[in-house]
C-alpha positions in Angstrom: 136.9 30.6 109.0 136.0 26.5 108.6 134.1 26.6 111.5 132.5 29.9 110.3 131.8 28.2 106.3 130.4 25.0 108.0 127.9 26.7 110.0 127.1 29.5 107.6 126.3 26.9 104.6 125.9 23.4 105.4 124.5 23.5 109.0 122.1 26.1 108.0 121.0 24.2 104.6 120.4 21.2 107.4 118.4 23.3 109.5 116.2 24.6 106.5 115.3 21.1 105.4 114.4 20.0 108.8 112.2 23.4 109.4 110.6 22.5 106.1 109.4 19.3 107.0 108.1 20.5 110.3 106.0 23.5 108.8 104.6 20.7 106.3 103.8 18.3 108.9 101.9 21.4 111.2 99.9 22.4 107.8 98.9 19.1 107.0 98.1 17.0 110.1 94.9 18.0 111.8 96.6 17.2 115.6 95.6 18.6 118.8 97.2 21.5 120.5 99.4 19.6 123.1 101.2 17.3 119.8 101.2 20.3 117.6 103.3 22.0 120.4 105.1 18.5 119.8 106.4 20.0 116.4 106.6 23.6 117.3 109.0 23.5 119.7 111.9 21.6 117.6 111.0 23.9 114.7 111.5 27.0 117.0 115.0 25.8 118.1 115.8 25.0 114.9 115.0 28.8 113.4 116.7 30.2 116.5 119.6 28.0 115.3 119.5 29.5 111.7 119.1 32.7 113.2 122.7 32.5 115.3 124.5 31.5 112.7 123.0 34.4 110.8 123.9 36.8 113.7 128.0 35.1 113.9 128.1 36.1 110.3 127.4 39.5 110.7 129.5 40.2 113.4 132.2 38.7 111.4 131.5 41.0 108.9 131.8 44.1 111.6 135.2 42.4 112.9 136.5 42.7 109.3 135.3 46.6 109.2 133.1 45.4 106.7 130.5 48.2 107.5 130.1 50.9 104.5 127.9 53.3 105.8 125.5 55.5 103.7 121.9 57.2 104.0 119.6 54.2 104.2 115.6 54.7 104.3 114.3 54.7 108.5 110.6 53.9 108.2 111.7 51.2 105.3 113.6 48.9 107.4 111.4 49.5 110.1 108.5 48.4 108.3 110.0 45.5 106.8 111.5 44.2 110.5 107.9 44.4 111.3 106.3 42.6 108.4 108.7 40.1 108.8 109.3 39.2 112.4 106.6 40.8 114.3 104.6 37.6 114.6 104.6 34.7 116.2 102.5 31.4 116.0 99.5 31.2 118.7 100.4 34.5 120.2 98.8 37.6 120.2 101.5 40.2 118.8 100.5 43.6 118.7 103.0 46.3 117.1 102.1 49.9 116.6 104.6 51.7 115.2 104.4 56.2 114.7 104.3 59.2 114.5 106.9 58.7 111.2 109.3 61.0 109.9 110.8 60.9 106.9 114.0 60.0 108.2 117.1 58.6 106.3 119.8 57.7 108.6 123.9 56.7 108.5 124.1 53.0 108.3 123.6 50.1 106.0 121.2 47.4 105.4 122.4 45.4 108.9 120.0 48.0 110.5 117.0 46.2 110.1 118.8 43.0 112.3 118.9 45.4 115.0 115.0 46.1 115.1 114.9 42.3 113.9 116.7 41.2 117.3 114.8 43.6 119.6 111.2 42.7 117.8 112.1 38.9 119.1 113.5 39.2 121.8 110.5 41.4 122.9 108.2 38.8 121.9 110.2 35.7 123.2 110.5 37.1 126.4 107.2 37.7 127.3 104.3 35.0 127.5 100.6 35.7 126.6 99.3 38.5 124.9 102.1 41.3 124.1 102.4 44.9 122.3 105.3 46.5 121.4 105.2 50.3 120.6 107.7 52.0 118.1 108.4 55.7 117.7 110.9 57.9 116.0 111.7 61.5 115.9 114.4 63.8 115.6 116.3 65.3 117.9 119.0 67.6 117.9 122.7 67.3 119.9 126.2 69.1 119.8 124.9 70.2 116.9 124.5 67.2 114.9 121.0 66.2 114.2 120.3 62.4 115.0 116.9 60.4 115.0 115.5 58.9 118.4 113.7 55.6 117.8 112.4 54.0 120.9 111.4 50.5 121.1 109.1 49.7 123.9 107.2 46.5 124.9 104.7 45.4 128.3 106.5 42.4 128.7 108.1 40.9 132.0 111.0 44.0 131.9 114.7 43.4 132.8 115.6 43.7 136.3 118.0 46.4 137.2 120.9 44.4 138.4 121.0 43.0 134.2 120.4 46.1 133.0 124.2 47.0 132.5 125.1 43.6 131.3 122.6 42.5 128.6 124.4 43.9 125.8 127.6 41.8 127.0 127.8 38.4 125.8 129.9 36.4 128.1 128.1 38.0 131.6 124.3 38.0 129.7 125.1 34.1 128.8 126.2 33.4 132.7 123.2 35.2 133.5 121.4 33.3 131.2 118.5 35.8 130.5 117.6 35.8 127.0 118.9 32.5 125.3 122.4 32.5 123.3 123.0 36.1 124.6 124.4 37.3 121.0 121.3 39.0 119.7 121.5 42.0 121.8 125.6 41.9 121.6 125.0 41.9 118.0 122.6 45.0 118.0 125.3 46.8 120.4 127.6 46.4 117.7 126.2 47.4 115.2 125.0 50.6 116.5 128.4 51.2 117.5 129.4 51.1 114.1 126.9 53.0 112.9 128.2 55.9 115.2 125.3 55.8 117.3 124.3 54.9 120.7 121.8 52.3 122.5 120.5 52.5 126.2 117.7 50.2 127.9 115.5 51.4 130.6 112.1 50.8 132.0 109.0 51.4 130.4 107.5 52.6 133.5 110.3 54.4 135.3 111.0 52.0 138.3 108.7 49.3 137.9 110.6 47.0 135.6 108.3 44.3 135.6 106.3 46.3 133.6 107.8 46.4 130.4 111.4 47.4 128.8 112.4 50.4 126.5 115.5 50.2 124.1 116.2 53.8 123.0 118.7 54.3 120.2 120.0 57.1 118.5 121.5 56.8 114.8 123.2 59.9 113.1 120.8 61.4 110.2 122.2 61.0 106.8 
């Protein structure tokens, strides 16, 4: 709980003075690519720091069963995910996301961390140019009716030997693909929670190279 406080308040306060300076100093100084890079890359480590700490907190919070459930707005939190996190400095993001339902699912406001996490990790895992497509429908099963929300991007893909163990955090940090591992443990969580279910496959059916799909399916509220 110490360790948890510590890194939840003062470490992260640290981390948002230092990030403030940097994005001052990258606004204000006319430098040339190569020493702006200089200043980007301690400024990313330091918001993927913020962001962990961020992500240990809420899986605290679904240790404790701290996870009241209720109809929450799809296309809100998918929207905001977006507006928030679907960019990234001098790369070219594109996200499209539809056809839209007016969907309302069972879960809480932690949703959106889950689109959050698969947004950057989409993005941080590819290099260049990138576009990540976003759909959502209903479907119907045992007689329940859920909502299908695929998240696909044309990035470098997962290969299939990973594909089993990237929502694990212990075997995906060994493996190291995909940095502190905890993002996509996190998501796993949560839709667990949530009652729902998560599954990753290619975008183009056995070519993963060319892109990644997350498919998950959240009970309709």
């Amino acid at each position: 709980e110490l360790y948890l406080d510590l890194m939840g308040h003062d470490i992260n306060n640290m981390n948002q003075v230092g990030m403030g300076y940097l994005e001052i100093a990258l606004d204000s100084f006319g430098l040339e690519d190569s020493k702006r890079d200089m200043l980007r890359k301690p400024l990313e480590a330091m918001t993927n720091s913020s962001r962990l700490i961020d992500n240990v907190k809420k899986l605290r919070r679904v240790s404790e069963g701290d996870m009241y459930l209720r109809p929450v707005d799809l296309n809100k939190l998918l929207e905001e995910a977006i507006a928030e996190h679907g960019q990234a400095a001098g790369r070219d993001v594109a996200i499209h996301y539809g056809p839209k339902d007016n969907a309302r699912v069972l879960a809480n406001e932690l949703l959106k961390d889950v689109f959050v996490n698969l947004l950057n990790n989409a993005i941080k895992h590819s290099d260049g140019a990138v576009t990540i497509n976003i759909y959502q429908a209903p479907e119907d099963a045992d007689g329940k009716k859920f909502y299908r929300i695929t998240v696909e991007d044309d990035g470098p893909g997962i290969p299939e030997e990973l594909k089993t163990a990237i929502f694990d955090h212990i075997l995906r940090g060994r493996a190291r693909v995909g940095g502190n591992g905890i993002g996509l443990y996190l998501v796993k969580k949560l839709i667990d929670n949530f009652g729902g279910s998560i599954a990753v496959e290619d975008r183009t059916p056995g070519e993963s190279p060319r892109g990644t799909r997350f498919i998950i399916k959240l009970q309709a509220a």
